[in-house]
C-alpha positions in Angstrom: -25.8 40.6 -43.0 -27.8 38.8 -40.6 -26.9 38.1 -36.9 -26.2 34.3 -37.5 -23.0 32.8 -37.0 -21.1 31.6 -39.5 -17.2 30.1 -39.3 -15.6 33.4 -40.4 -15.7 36.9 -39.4 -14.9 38.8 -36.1 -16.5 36.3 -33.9 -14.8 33.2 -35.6 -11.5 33.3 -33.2 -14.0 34.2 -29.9 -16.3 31.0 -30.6 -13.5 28.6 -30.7 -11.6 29.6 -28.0 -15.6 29.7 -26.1 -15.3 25.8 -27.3 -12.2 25.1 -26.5 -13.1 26.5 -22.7 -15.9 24.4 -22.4 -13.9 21.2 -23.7 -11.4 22.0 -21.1 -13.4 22.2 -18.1 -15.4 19.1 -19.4 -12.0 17.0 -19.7 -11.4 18.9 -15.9 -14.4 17.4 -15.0 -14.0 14.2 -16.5 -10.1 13.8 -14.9 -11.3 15.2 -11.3 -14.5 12.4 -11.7 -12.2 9.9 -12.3 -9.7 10.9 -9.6 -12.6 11.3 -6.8 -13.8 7.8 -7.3 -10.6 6.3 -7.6 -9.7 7.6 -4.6 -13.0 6.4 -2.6 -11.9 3.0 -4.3 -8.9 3.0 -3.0 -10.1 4.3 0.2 -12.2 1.6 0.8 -8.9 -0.3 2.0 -7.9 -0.2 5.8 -4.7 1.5 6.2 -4.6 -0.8 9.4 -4.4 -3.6 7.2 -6.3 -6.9 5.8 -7.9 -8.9 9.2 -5.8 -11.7 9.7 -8.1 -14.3 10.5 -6.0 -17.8 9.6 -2.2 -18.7 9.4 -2.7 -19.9 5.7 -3.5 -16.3 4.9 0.3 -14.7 5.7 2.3 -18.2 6.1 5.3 -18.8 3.2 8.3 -17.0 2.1 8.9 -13.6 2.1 11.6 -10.9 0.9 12.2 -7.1 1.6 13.8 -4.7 3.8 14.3 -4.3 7.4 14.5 -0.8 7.9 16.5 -0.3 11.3 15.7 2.6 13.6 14.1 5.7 12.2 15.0 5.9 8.5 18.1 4.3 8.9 19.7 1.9 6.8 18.2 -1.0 5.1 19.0 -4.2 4.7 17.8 -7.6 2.7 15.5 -9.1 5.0 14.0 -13.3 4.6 11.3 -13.9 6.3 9.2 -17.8 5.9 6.4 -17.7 8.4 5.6 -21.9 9.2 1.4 -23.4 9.6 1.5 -23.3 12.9 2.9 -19.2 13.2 6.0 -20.1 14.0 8.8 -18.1 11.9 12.6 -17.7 11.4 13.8 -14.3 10.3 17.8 -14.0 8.6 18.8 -10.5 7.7 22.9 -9.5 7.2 24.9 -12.0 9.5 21.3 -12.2 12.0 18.8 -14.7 12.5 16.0 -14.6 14.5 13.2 -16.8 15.6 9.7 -17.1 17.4 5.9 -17.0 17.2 3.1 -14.7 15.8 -0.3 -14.8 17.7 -3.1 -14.1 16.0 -5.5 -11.1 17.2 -8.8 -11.9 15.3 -8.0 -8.3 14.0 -6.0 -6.5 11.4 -2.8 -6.8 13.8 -0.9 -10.0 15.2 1.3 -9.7 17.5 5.0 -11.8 17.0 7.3 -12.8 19.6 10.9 -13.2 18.9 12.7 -15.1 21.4 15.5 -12.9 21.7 12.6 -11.2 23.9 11.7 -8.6 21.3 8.2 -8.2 20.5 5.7 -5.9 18.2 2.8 -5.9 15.5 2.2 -8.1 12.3 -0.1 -5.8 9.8 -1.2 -7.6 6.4 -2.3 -6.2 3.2 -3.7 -8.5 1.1 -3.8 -5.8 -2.1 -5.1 -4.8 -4.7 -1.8 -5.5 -6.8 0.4 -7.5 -4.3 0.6 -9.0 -1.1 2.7 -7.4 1.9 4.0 -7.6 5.7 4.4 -5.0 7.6 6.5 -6.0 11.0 6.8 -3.1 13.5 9.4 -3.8 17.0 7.6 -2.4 19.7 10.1 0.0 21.0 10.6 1.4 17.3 13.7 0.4 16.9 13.5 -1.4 13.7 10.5 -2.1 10.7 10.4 -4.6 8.0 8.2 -4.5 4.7 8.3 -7.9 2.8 6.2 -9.6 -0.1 5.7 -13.1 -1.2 8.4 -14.8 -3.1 7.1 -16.2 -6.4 
């Protein structure tokens, strides 16, 4: 018989499993391809957040959790942010008030008149819109989205 390969024979089971290597480290490839660039996609975002350049951007009703001290427990938390950055704040039996200023940069600073005070960070997606609101001292953090 000649050296040519046919679909039988000793080297029958040894060429498919040589195929089904090189289909594997293709799909690898393919899967690993895929992850790299949606990763650089994705990187592309500022972890800092979205620039916050007008009050229309962030102003409305939001909803989430305020988160007080370091991983403690969580609460509903209402926010509605007004045109001209004022805000009112209601959480449990709490309500809260004041004014966020903005930086020209991906933070804004608020101003609660109960004297407490810390950073506004905005993410404007890709899937949804969120606050982040961080209390200076660290005491507390809130995470809302639009209400729809």
């Amino acid at each position: 018989m000649s050296g040519g390969r046919s679909g039988s024979g000793p080297n029958a089971s040894q060429d498919h499993a040589m195929n089904l290597r090189r289909w594997a480290c293709r799909a690898g490839a393919t899967v690993l391809t895929a992850l790299l660039l949606a990763g650089c996609a994705s990187g592309s975002l500022s972890p800092d957040g979205t620039p916050i350049t007008d009050m229309s951007q962030i102003e409305g009703k939001w909803q989430g959790t305020i988160t007080l001290g370091f991983n403690g427990p969580q609460q509903l938390y209402y926010l509605q942010i007004y045109p001209g950055g004022t805000f009112t704040a209601q959480w449990g039996m709490n309500w809260q008030s004041g004014r966020i200023t903005l930086t020209g940069g991906p933070l804004a600073n608020f101003q609660m008149y109960d004297t407490s005070t810390g950073t506004v960070r905005y993410y404007a997606g890709p899937g949804e819109r969120s606050l982040s609101l961080q209390s200076t001292f660290g005491n507390w953090s809130v995470y809302v989205t639009p209400v729809t």
